[in-house]
C-alpha positions in Angstrom: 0.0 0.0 0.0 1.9 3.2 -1.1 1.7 6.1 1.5 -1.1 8.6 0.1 -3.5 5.4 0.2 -2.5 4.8 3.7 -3.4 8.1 4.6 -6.5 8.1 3.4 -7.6 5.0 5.4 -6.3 6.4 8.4 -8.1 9.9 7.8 -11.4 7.8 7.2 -10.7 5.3 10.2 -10.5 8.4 12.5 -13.7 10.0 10.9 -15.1 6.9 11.2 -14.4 6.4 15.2 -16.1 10.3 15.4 -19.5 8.3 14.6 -18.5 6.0 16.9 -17.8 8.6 19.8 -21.2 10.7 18.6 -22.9 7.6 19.0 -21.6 7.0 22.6 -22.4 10.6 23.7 -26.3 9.9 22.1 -26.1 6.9 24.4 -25.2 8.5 27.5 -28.8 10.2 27.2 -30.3 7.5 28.0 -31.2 7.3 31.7 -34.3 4.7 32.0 -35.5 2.2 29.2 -34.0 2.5 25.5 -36.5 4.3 23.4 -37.0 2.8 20.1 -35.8 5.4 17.7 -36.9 5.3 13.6 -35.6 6.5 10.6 -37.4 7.3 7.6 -35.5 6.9 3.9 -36.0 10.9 3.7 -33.5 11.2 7.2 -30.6 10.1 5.0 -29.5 13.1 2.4 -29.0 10.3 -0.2 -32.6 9.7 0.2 -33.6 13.3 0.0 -31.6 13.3 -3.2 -33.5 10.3 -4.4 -37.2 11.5 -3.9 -36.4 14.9 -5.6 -34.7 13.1 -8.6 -37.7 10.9 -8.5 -40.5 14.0 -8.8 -38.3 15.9 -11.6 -39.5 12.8 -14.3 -36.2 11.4 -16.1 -32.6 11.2 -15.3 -29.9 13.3 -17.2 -26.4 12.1 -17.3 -25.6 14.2 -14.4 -28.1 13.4 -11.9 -27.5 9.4 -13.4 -24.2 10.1 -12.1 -25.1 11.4 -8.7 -27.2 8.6 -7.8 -24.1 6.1 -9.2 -22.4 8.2 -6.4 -25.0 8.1 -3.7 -25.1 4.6 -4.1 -21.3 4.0 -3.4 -21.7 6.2 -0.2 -24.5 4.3 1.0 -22.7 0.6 1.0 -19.7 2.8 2.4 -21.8 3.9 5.2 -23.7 0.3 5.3 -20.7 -1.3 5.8 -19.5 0.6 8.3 -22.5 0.6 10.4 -22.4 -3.6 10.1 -18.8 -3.2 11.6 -20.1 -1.0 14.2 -23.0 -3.6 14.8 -20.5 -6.6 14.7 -17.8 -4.8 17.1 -20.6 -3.8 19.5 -22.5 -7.2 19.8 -18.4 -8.7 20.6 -18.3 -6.3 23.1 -22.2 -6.7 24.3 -21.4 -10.8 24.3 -18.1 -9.8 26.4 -20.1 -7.8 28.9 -23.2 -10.3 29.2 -20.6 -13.1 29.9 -19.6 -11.1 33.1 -22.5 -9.7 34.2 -24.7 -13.2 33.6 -21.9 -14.3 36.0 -22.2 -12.2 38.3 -25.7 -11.8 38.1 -25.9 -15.6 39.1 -24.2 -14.7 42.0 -25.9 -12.0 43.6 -29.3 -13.9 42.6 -28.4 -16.4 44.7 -27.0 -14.1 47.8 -30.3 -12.3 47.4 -32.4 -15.6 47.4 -30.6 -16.2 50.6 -31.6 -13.6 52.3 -34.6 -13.4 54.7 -38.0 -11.0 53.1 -37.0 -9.0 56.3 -33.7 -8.4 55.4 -34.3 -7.5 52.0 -37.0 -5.3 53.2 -34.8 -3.4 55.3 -31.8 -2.9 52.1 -35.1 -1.9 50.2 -35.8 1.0 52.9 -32.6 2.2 53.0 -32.4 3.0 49.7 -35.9 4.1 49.3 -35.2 6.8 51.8 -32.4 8.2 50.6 -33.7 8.0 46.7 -34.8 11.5 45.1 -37.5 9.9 43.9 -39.0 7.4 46.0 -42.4 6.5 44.2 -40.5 5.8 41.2 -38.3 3.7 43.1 -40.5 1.8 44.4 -42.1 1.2 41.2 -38.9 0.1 39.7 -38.3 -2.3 42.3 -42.1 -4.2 42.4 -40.7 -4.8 38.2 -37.8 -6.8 39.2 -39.0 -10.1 40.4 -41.9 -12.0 42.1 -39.9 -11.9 45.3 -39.5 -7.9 45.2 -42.9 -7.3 44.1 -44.2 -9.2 47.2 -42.5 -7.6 49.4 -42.8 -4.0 48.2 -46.4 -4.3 47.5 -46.9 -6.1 51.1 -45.3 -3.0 52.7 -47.4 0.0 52.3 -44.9 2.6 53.4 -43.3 2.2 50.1 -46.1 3.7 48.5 -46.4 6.5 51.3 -44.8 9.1 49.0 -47.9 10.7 46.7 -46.2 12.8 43.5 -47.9 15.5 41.3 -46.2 15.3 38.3 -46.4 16.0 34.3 -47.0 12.5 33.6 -49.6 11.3 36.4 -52.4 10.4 35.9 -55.5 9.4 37.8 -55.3 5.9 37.6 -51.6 5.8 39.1 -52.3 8.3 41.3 -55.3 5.6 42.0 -53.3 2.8 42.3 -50.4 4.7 44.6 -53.3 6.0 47.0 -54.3 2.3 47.3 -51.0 0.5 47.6 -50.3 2.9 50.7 -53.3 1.3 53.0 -55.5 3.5 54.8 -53.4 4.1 57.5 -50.1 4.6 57.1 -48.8 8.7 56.6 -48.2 10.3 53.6 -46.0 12.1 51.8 -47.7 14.6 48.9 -45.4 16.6 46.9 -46.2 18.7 44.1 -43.5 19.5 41.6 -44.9 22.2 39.8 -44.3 22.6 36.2 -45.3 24.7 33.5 -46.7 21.4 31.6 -48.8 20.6 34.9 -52.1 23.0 34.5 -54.1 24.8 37.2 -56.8 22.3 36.4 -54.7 19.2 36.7 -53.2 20.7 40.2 -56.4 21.2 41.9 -58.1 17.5 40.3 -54.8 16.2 42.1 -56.0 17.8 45.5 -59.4 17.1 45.0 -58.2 12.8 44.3 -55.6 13.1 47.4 -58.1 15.2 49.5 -60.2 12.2 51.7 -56.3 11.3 52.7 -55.7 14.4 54.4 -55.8 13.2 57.9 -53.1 10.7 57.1 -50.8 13.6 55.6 -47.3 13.7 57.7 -45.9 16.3 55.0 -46.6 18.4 52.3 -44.6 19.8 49.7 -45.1 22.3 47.0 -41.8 22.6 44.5 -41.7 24.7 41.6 -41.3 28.1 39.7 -44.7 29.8 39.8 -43.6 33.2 38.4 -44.4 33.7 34.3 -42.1 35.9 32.1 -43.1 37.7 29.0 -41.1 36.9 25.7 -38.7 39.8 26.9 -36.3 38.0 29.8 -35.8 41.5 31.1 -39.3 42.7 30.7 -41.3 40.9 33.7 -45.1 40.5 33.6 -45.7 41.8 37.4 -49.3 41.2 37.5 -48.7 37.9 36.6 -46.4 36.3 39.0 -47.5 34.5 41.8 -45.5 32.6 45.1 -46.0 29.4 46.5 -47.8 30.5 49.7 -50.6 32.3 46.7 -50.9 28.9 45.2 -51.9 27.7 49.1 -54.0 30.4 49.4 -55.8 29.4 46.3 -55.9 25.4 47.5 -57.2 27.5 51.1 -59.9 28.7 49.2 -61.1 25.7 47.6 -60.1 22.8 50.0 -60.8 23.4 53.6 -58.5 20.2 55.0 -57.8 19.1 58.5 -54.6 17.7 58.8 -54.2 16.2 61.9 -50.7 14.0 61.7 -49.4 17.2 59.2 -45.8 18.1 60.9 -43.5 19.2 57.5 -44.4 21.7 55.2 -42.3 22.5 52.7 -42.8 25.8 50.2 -40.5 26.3 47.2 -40.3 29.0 44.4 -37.4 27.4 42.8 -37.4 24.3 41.2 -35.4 22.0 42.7 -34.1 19.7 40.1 -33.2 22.3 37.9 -29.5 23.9 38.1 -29.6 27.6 38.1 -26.9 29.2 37.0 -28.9 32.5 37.4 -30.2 33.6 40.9 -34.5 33.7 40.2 -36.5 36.7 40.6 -37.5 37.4 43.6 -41.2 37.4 44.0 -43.0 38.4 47.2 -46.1 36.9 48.0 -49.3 39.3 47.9 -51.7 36.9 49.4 -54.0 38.0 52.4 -54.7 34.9 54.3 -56.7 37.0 56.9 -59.9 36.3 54.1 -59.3 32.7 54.2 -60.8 29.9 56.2 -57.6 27.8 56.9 -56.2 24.5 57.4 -56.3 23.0 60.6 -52.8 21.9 61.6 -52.4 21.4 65.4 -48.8 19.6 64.8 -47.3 21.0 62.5 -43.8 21.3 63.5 -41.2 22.2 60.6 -41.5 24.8 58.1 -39.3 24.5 55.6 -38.5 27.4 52.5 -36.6 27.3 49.6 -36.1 30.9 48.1 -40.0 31.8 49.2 -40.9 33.9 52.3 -44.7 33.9 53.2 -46.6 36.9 53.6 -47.0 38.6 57.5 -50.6 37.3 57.3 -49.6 33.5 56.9 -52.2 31.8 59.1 -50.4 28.4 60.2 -48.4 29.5 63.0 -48.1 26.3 65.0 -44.7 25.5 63.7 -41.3 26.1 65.8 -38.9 25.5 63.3 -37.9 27.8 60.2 -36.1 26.3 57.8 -35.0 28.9 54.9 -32.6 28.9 52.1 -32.5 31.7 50.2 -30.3 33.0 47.6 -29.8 36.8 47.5 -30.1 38.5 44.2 -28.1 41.9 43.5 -31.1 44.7 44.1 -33.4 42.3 46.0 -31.4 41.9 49.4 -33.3 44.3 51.5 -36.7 43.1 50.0 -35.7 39.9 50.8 -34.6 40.1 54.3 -37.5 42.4 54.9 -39.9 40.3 54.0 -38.0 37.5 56.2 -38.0 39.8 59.5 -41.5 41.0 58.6 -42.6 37.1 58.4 -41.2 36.3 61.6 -42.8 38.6 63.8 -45.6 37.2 62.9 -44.6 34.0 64.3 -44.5 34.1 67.5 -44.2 29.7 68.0 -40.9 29.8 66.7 -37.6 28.7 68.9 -35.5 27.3 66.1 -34.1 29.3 63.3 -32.1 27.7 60.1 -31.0 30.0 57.7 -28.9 29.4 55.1 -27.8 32.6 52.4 -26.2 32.0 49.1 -25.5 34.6 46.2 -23.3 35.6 43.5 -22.4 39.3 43.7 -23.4 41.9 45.7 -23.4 45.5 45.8 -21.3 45.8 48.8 -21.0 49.7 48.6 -24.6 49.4 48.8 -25.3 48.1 52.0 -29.1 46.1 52.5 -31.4 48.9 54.8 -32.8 46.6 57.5 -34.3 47.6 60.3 -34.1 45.7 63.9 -36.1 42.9 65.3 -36.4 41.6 68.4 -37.2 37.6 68.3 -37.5 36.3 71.8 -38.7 33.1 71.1 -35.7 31.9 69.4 -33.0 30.0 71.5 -31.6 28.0 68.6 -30.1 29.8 65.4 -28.2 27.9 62.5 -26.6 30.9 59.9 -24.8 29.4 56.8 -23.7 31.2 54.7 -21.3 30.6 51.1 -19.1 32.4 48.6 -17.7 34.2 52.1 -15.4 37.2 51.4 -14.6 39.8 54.2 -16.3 42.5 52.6 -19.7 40.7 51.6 -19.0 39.7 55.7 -19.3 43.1 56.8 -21.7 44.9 53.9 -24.3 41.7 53.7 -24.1 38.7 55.5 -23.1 40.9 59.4 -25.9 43.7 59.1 -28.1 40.3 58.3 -26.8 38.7 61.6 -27.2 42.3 63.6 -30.7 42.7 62.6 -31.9 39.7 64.3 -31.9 40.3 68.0 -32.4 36.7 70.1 -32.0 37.7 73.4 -32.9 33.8 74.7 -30.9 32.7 72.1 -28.5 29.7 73.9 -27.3 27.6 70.5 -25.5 29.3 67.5 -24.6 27.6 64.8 -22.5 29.7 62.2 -21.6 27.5 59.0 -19.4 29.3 56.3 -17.9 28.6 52.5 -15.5 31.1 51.7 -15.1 32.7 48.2 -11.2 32.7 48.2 -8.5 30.3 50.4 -8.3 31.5 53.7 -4.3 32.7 52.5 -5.5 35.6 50.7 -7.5 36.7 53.8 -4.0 38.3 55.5 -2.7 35.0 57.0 -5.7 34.7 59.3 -6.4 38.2 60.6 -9.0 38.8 57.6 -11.2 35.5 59.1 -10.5 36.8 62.7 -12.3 40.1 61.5 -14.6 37.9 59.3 -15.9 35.9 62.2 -16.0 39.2 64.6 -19.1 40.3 62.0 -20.5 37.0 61.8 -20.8 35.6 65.4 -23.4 37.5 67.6 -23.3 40.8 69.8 -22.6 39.2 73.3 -23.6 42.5 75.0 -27.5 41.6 73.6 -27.0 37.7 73.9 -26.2 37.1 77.4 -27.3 33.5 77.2 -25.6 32.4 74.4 -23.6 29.4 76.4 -23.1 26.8 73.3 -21.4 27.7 69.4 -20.1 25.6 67.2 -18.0 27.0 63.9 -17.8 25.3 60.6 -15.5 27.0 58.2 -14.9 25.6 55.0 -12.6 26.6 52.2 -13.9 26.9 48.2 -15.1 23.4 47.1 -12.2 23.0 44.8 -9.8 23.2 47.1 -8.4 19.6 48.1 -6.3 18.6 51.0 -4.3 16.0 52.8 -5.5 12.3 53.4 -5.1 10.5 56.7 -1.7 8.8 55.4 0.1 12.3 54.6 1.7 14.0 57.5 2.0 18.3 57.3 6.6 18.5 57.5 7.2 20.9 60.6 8.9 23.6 58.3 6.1 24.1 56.3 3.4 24.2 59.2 3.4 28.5 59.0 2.4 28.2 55.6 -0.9 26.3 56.6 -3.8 29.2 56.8 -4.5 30.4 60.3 -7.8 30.7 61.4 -8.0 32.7 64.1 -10.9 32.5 66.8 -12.1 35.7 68.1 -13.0 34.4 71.7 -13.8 38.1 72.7 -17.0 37.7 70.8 -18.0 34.6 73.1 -17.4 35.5 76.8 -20.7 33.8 77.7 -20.0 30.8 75.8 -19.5 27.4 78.1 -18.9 24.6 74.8 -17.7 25.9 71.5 -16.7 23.3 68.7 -14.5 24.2 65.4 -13.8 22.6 62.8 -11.6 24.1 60.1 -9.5 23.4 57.4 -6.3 25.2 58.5 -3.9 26.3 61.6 -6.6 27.0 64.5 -5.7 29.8 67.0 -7.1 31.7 69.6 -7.1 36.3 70.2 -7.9 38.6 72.0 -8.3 42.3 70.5 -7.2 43.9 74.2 -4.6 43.0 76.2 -6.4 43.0 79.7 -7.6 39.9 81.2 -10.3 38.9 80.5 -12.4 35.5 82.6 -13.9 33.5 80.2 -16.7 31.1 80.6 -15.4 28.7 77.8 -15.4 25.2 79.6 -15.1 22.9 76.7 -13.6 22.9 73.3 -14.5 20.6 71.0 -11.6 20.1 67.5 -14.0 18.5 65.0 -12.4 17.4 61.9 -9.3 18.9 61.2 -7.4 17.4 58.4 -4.8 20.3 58.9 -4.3 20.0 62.3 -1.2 18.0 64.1 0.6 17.6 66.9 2.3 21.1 66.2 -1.1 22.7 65.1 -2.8 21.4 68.9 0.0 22.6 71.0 -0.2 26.0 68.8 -4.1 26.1 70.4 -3.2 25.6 73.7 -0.5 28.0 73.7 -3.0 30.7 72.1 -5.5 29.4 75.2 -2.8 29.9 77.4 -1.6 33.1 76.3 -5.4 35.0 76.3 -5.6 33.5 80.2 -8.5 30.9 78.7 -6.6 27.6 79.4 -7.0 26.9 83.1 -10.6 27.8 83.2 -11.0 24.8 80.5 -12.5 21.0 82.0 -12.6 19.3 78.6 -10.6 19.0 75.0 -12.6 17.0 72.5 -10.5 16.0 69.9 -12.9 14.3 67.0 -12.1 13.1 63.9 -8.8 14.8 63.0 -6.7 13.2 60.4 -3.5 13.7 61.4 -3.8 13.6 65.6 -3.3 10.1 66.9 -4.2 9.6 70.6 -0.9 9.5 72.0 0.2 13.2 70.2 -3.2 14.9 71.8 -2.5 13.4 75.0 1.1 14.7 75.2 -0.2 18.3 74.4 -3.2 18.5 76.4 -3.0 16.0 79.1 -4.8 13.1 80.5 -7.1 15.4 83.4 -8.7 17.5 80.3 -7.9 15.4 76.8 -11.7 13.1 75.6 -10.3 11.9 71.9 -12.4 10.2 69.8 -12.2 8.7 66.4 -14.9 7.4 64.2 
């Protein structure tokens, strides 16, 4: 074979192997059962060429010659696709000669095993699926043994879903696998295929199982747009707690066994790259004949606030994540304070704050609020930087005044490694904005600190050890614990050096008791004793009973107990 012929096959074997890989990308599509997919003669451009050849009457020496061509191109491609056939049925025999194998295996491990135990594998997964009724369906189809014992346990089918493709004779058939007693799940994942119509025929079908509802769950994205992204149709847009108000008006339910209820403006199984609108709800619930919910417990929101007039106020935990949109931030917090003092019931806060840029010269104008109920507050916040600290996420935390609070939970993702934050001084002023005003929070005895670097970030596994002369490099994260003179337990975990200041140098009596180190990759025997000498050198060390050290890579039990001592050391490893 001379050389221009040889390049030729190679150039064609690689273009070749590009329908190969196209077809492996189409492939990876497919996420349930194959779809049977059909092509008509006019798919291929030979055959478009063909029928129009065919309606111009006879054939001229040219278009003779194009079909002559055509025809060459099509066994080209035919053989090609039988070589592509032949190679993937090898490969198909090679991969049903393993899996048959082990198939036979794990049949007969599963055959083994008790209905109970296979019941209990069944749960696990069930409750930790995204999608449990379609789980459950999935596993009734795979043998007579599964479908016994899924259909013979009705809190598989205790999960009730509203979506595009339900109908009433599922939703039937789900209703009536569930029993009549066992509690039930109802979520509603709004869509824009799912009609108002269709949404209130689900509620009027899952209705006469009201007193069995344990939760309820409303997902979706409500709000319409005009053609125009930028141009918003205002009059149009609704919230999820105006969708309730409508269901209010037309179902009057009493949920007895109702503890979770869960409210969403933002559909969950969709990735945002774009923050939503923000939409406040304009619903007056004071015109409304309301559900009865003695028990409801949890209230749970995902980038929705209901309105001041929200009548079910029996719940004691807020749950709310909420992503703040540049221009929205004081609307948005206003409408969360304004919420709140409306809910008197409520003892447990959770509030987690995500967002992508800020206008930090602008700072959010929120007024002060005085929450007494609260004694339990979990503030999360991501994409950290010192400034958005002290222009958003601090005048958040200052106006919520809790003074019962007694648990504070302060969870943060920085924006940048903690090394461009001024070897720990920037996270030491960071965390003086984002931990509480002890003057107005006299009870505040427990905190525990979670700071966490960007997610791409990686560091060391349990087998590497930090080398001694490269333990000042590590980032320092530096513990204010002149914000916390109240404070009895306070737990840390980090991702770098862990110290201890003081902004003054007079002594100071702190009430810190016990310290908790909670997984600390970053932290060794060098890294400990630097925390006891910061303890000892703010006068904090002798007033300390108990060191926890939990789940630290690189600490073994004998290196903690040199540094800290047997009297105050508890180490534990999980």
């Amino acid at each position: 074979m001379d050389a221009p012929l040889r390049l030729d096959t190679i150039k064609l074997k690689y273009e070749a192997l590009e329908v190969l890989r196209e077809l492996e990308r189409t492939a990876d599509l497919v996420t349930g059962t194959h779809p049977e997919i059909t092509f008509e003669v006019e798919d291929w451009r030979a055959g478009k060429n063909y029928r129009k050849l065919q309606e111009s009457g006879g054939l001229d020496a040219t278009e003779f010659r194009q079909l002559m061509d055509d025809r060459k191109r099509m066994e080209f491609m035919q053989q090609i696709l039988q070589n592509l056939s032949t190679s993937a049925s090898e490969l198909l025999d090679i991969y049903s000669h393993q899996l048959d194998s082990l198939s036979m295996k794990l049949s007969r491990g599963i055959n083994s095993l008790p209905n109970e135990l296979l019941s209990h594998i069944f749960h696990l997964a069930y409750h930790s699926s995204s999608d449990r009724t379609l789980l459950a369906t999935r596993l009734s189809h795979v043998s007579r043994t599964f479908r016994s014992i899924v259909l013979g346990d009705h809190r598989f089918w205790s999960t009730v879903s509203l979506y595009p493709d339900t109908t009433e004779e599922t939703l039937g058939k789900r209703i009536s696998r569930s029993g009549s007693d066992t509690d039930l799940h109802v979520v509603v994942k709004y869509k824009e295929s799912i009609s108002a119509s269709a949404f209130h025929a689900f509620v009027d079908l899952c209705s006469p199982t009201a007193p069995r509802w344990r939760s309820l769950s409303l997902h979706g994205v409500w709000d319409t747009y005009s053609d125009d992204y930028l141009e918003r149709r205002w009059e149009d847009d609704t919230a999820a707690s105006d969708e309730l108000h409508k269901l209010m008006e037309q179902h009057h339910l009493i949920l007895p066994r109702l503890q979770e209820l869960h409210l969403s403006d933002h559909e969950p199984d969709d990735v945002q790259y774009e923050i939503p609108y923000w939409v406040s709800s304009r619903s007056d619930f004071e015109d409304v004949h309301h559900w009865v919910v003695p028990n409801l417990r949890i209230l749970r929101c995902n980038q929705h606030i209901p309105p001041p007039s929200f009548p079910l106020r029996t719940f004691s935990v807020f749950d709310l994540h909420l992503m703040l949109r540049l221009g929205d931030t004081s609307d948005q917090i206003t409408d969360l304070l304004k919420f709140m003092d409306f809910q008197p019931n409520i003892t447990e806060l959770i509030l987690k704050l995500d967002g992508h840029e800020f206008d930090i010269e602008d700072e959010p104008d929120i007024g002060l609020y005085a929450f007494r109920g609260i004694t339990s507050f979990q503030y999360s916040v991501s994409k950290v930087t010192i400034e958005i600290a002290r222009h958003v996420y601090g005048p958040i935390l200052d106006s919520l005044m809790m003074p019962n609070l007694k648990c504070f939970t302060l969870s943060v993702e920085l924006l940048f490694p903690c090394g461009t934050l001024d070897e720990g001084r920037g996270v030491n002023a960071l965390l003086r904005r984002l931990l509480p005003d002890p003057s107005t929070h006299l009870l505040l005895t427990t905190v525990i600190i979670n700071i966490q670097p960007p997610p791409y970030k990686s560091y060391p596994q349990k087998t590497h050890h930090v080398p001694t002369q490269d333990h000042e490099k590590l980032e320092l994260v530096a513990i204010p614990l002149a914000k916390l003179p109240h404070v009895s337990s306070l737990s840390i975990t980090t991702f770098g050096r862990l110290s201890f200041r003081r902004r003054r140098a007079r002594t100071k009596l702190y009430a810190l008791r016990e310290l908790q180190i909670r997984a600390c990759p970053r932290i060794d025997v060098d890294g400990l004793r630097d925390v006891v000498q910061s303890l000892k050198n703010i006068k904090a060390w002798d007033g300390l009973e108990r060191v926890v050290v939990r789940n630290c890579d690189l600490l073994d039990y004998e290196g903690a107990l040199k540094v800290v001592g047997k009297e105050k050391l508890c180490y534990m490893d999980e």
